[in-house]
N, C-alpha and C positions, 0 to 999 in steps of 0.2 A: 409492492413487494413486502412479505410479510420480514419481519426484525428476525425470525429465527432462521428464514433461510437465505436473509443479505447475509446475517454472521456465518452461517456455515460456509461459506466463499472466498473468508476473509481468512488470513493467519490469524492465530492469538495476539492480540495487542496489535494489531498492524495499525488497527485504523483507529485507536483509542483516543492519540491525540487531534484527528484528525472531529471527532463526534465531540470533545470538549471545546475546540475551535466552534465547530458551527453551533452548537446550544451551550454555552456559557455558565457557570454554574458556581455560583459559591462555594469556596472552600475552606481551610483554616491556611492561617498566616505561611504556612509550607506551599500550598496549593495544591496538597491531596486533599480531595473529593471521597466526602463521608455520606453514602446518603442510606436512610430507611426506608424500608418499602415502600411507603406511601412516597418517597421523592424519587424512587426507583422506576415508581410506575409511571408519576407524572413525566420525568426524563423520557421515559420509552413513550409517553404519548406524545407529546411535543417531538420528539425524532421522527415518528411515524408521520405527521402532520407537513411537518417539515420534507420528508421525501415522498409524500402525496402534490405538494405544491408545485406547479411545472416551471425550470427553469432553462433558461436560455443560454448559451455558451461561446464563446468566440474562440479560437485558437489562438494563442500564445506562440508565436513562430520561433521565436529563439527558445524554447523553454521546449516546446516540441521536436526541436532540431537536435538538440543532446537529447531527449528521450530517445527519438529514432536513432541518434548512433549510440547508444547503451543497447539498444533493442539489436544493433549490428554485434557490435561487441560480443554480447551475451550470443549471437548464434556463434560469431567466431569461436567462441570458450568452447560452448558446448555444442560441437558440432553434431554429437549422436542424439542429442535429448529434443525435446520440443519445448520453444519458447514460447510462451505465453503472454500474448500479451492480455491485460484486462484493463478496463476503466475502473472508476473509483464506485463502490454501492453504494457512497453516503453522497455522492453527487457533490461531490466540490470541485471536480475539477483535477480530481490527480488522476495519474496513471500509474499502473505499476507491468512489471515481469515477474513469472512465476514460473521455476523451473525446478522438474523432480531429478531428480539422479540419484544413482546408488552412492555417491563418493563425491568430494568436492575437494582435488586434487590439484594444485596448479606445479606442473615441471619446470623448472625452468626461469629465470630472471623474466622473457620478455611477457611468459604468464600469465608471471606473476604483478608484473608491470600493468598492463591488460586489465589483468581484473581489477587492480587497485584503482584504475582510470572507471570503470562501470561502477564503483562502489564511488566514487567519488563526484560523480555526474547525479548519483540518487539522492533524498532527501534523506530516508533510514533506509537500513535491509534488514533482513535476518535470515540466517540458516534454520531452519528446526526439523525437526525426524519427524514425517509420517506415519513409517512403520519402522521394522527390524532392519529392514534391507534397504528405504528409500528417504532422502533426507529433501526437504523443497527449500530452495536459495530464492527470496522473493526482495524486490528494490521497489521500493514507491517511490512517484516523481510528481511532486507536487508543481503546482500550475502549469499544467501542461494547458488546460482550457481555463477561461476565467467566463466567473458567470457574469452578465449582464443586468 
């Protein structure tokens, strides 16, 4: 899969820490990551390399088991929208959900309770606007598969 269209798949930043996890990189003593073209390019060849290499997966039962009930959850909330579910493009092993709606509204204590249980079962989420009208709530769930 080409690097520009695993990114287009992805939210902004969703998977960032996830690509400094699996290729490791020097940073300054904070551990932001400064790099120039030439170590920009090498990072993108080494990633490319890296999701060319075939790897093997087991499932994680307990770790998949609150994915799936986040993945219930999340139909509960959002009964009119579609839940997506996706695997990880950089092949580590997470999962995420990815749902658009115009509004991200919760009424209600038991809701609001609800959703703080799906955001709490994720590793990060984030809300960000699509467009004018549509905004995507997305949770990734790391080690849902562990590679072998």
């Amino acid at each position: 899969m080409e690097l520009g269209s695993m990114l287009r798949y992805a939210p902004p930043f969703l998977y960032l820490t996830t690509i400094l996890k699996v290729l490791p990189r020097k940073g300054n003593k904070k551990g932001v990551m400064h790099l120039n073209d030439k170590q920009f390019m090498q990072f993108l060849d080494e990633l490319r390399e890296y999701l060319q290499q075939p790897k093997v997966f087991v499932t994680n039962i307990d770790r998949a088991r609150e994915f799936y009930n986040a993945v219930s959850i999340a139909k509960e909330l959002f009964t009119e929208e579609v839940v997506e579910v996706r695997s990880d493009p950089l092949q580590t092993g997470a999962m995420s959900i990815h749902i658009e709606v115009p509004d991200i509204v919760m009424r209600g204590v038991r809701e609001i309770k609800t959703f703080s249980t799906l955001i709490a079962l994720a590793d990060n989420f984030e809300i960000y606007p699509i467009d004018e009208e549509m905004v995507c709530f997305a949770a990734v769930f790391h080690g849902v598969n562990k590679k072998i």
